[in-house]
LOBAFI-771443 format. One record per residue (C-alpha): residue number from 1; residue in one letter; x, y, z. Coordinates in steps of 0.25 Angstrom, whole numbers, plus 5000, padded with zeros to 4 digits. Example, Ala and Ser with C-alpha at 12.3 -4.5 7.8 and 13.67 -1.06 7.14 Angstrom:
REM residues 2
node i 1; aa a; xx 5049; yy 4982; zz 5031
node i 2; aa s; xx 5055; yy 4996; zz 5029
END
This chain:
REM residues 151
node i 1; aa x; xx 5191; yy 4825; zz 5061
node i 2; aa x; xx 5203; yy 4823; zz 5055
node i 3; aa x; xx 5210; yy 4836; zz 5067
node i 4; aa x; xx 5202; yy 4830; zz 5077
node i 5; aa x; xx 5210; yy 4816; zz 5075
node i 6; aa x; xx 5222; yy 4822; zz 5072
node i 7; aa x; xx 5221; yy 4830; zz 5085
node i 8; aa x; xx 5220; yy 4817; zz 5094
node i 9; aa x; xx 5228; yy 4810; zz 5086
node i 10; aa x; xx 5239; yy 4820; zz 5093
node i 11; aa x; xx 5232; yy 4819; zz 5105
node i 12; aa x; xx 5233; yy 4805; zz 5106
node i 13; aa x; xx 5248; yy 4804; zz 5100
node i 14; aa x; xx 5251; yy 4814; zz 5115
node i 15; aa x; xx 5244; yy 4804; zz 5122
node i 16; aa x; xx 5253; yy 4793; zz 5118
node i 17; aa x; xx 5265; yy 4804; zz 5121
node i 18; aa x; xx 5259; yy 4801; zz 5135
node i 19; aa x; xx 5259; yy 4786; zz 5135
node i 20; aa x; xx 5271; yy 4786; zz 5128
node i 21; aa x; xx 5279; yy 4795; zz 5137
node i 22; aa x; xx 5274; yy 4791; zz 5152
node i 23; aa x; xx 5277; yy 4779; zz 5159
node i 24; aa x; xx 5265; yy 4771; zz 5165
node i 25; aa x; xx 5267; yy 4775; zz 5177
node i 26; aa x; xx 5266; yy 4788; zz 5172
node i 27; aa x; xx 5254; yy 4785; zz 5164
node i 28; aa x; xx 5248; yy 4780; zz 5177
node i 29; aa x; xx 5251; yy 4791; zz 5186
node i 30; aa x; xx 5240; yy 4801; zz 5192
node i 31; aa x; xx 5246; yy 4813; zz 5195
node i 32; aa x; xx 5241; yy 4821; zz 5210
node i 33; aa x; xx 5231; yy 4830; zz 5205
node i 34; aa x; xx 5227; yy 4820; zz 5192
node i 35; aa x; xx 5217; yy 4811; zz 5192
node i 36; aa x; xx 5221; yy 4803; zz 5180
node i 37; aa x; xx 5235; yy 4799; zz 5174
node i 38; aa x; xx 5239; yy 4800; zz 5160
node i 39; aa x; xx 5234; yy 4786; zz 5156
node i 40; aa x; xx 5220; yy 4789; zz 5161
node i 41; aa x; xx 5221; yy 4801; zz 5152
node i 42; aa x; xx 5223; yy 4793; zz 5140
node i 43; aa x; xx 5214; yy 4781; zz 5142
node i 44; aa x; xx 5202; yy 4791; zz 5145
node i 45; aa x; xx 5207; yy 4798; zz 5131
node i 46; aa x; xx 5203; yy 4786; zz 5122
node i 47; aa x; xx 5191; yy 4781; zz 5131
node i 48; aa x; xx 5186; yy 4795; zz 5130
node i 49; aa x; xx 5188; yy 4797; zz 5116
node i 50; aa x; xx 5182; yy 4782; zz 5114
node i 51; aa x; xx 5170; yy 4789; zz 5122
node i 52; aa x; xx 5168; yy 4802; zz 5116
node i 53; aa x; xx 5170; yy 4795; zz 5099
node i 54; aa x; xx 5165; yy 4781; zz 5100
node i 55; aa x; xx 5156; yy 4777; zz 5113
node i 56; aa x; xx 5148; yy 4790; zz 5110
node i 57; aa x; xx 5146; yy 4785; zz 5094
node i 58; aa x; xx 5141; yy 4772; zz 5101
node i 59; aa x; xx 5154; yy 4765; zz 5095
node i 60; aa x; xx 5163; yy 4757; zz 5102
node i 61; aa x; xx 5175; yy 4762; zz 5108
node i 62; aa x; xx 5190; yy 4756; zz 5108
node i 63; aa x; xx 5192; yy 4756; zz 5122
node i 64; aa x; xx 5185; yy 4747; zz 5133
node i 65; aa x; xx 5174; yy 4748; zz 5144
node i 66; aa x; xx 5185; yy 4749; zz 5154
node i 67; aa x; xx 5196; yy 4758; zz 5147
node i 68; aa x; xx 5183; yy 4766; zz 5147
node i 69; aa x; xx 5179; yy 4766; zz 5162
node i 70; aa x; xx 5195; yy 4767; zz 5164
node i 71; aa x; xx 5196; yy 4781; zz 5157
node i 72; aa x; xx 5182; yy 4787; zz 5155
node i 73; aa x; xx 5180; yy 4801; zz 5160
node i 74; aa x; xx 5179; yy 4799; zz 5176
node i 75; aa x; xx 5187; yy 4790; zz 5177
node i 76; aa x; xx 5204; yy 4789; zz 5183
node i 77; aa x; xx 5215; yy 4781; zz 5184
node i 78; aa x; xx 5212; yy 4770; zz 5194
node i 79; aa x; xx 5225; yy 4759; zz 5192
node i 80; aa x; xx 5236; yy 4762; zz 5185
node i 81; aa x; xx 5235; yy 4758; zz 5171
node i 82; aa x; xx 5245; yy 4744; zz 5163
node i 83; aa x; xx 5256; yy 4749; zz 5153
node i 84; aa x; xx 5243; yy 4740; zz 5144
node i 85; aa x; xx 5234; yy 4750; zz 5147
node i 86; aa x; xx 5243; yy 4760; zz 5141
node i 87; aa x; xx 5244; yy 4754; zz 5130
node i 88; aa x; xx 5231; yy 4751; zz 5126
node i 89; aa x; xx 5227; yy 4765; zz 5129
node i 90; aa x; xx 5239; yy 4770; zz 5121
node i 91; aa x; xx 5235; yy 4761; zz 5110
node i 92; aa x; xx 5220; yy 4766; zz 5110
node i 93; aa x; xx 5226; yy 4779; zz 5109
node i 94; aa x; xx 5227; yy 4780; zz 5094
node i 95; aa x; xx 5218; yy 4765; zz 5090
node i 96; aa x; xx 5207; yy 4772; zz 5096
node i 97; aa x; xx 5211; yy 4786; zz 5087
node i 98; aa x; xx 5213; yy 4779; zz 5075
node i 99; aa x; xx 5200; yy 4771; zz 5075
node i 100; aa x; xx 5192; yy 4783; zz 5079
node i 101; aa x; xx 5198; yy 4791; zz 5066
node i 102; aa x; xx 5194; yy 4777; zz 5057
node i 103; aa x; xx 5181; yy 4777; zz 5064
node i 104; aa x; xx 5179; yy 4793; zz 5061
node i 105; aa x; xx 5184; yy 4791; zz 5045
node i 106; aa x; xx 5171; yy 4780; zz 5045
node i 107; aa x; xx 5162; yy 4787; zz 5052
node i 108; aa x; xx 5158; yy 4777; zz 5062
node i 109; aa x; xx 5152; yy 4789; zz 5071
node i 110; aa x; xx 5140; yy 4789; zz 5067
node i 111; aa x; xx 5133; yy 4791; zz 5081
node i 112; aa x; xx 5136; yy 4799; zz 5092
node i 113; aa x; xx 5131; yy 4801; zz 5108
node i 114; aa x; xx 5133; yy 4816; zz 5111
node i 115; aa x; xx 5140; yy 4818; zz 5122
node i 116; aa x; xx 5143; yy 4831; zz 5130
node i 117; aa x; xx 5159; yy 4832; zz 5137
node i 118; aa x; xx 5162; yy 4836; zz 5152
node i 119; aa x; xx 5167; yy 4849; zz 5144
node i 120; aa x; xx 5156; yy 4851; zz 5138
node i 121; aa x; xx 5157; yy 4849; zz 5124
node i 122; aa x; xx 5146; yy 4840; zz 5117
node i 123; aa x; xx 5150; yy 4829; zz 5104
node i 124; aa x; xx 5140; yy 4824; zz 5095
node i 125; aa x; xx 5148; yy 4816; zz 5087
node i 126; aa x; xx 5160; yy 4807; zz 5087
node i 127; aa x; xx 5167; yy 4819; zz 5080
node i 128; aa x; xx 5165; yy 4828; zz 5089
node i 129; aa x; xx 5170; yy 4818; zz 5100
node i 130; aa x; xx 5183; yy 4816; zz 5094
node i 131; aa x; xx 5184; yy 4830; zz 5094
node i 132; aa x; xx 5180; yy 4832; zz 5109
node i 133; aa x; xx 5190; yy 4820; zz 5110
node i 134; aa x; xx 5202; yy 4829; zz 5106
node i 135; aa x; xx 5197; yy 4838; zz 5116
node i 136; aa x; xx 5197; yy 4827; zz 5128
node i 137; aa x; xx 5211; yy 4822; zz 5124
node i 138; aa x; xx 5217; yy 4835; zz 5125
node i 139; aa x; xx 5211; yy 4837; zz 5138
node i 140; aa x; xx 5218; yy 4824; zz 5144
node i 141; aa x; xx 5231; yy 4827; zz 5136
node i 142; aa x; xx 5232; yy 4840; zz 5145
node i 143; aa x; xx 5229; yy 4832; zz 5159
node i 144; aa x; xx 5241; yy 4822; zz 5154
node i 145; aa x; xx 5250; yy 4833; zz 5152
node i 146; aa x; xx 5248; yy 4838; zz 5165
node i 147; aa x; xx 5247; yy 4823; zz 5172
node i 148; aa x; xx 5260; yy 4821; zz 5165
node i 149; aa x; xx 5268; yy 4832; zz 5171
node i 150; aa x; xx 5266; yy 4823; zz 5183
node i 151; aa x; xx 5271; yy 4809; zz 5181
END
């Protein structure tokens, strides 16, 4: 496990390079063509990884009911989002890795709800989520770059 954290551990250190380095306005922009901005791209990065590793263990999650119905896959922008959104998604980034990695090392995954992605690929355990994970942020990292060549 310990690549699989390190790996998203990067990928959520480029994400921060997203916050850090855009304005909110830029943040909040929808490039024609695009159906999500950059911040959308990162709420639905934790909520899904919150998804994939803790809700289907049938533990509970860091994030709440409505950051979840905000960025669950289906979802988009509707408002633009406060510089205290921001915030608390950019502090999620790296509270909900890190307690993920503690919760890993004490093996509080005990159970799991298979669950079978858009792309195919089935998990059957929290391990194999956060692997997946990588996978999905990766995904969304491409999207940004692309959004980004827009705002």
């Amino acid at each position: 496990m310990t690549a699989t954290f390190d790996i998203n551990q990067n990928s959520r250190n480029v994400l921060l390079n997203f916050l850090e380095n855009n304005s909110l306005e830029q943040l909040n922009t929808i490039p024609e063509g695009f159906s999500n901005n950059l911040i959308w791209n990162i709420g639905h990065i934790v909520v899904v990884q919150q998804l994939l590793v803790y809700n289907l263990s049938g533990l509970p999650m860091m994030v709440s009911d409505e950051m979840v119905a905000k960025y669950r896959r289906g979802s988009k922008p509707e408002s633009p989002v406060s510089q205290d959104e921001v915030d608390e998604i950019k502090s999620l980034l790296f509270s909900t890795l890190e307690k993920t990695k503690t919760d890993f090392e004490n093996k509080i995954f005990k159970e799991f709800k298979e669950f079978t992605s858009m792309t195919g690929y089935t998990m059957k355990s929290a391990t194999d989520a956060m692997t997946f994970n990588n996978y999905h942020e990766a995904i969304h990292i491409g999207i940004m770059m692309q959004i980004n060549k827009f705002v």
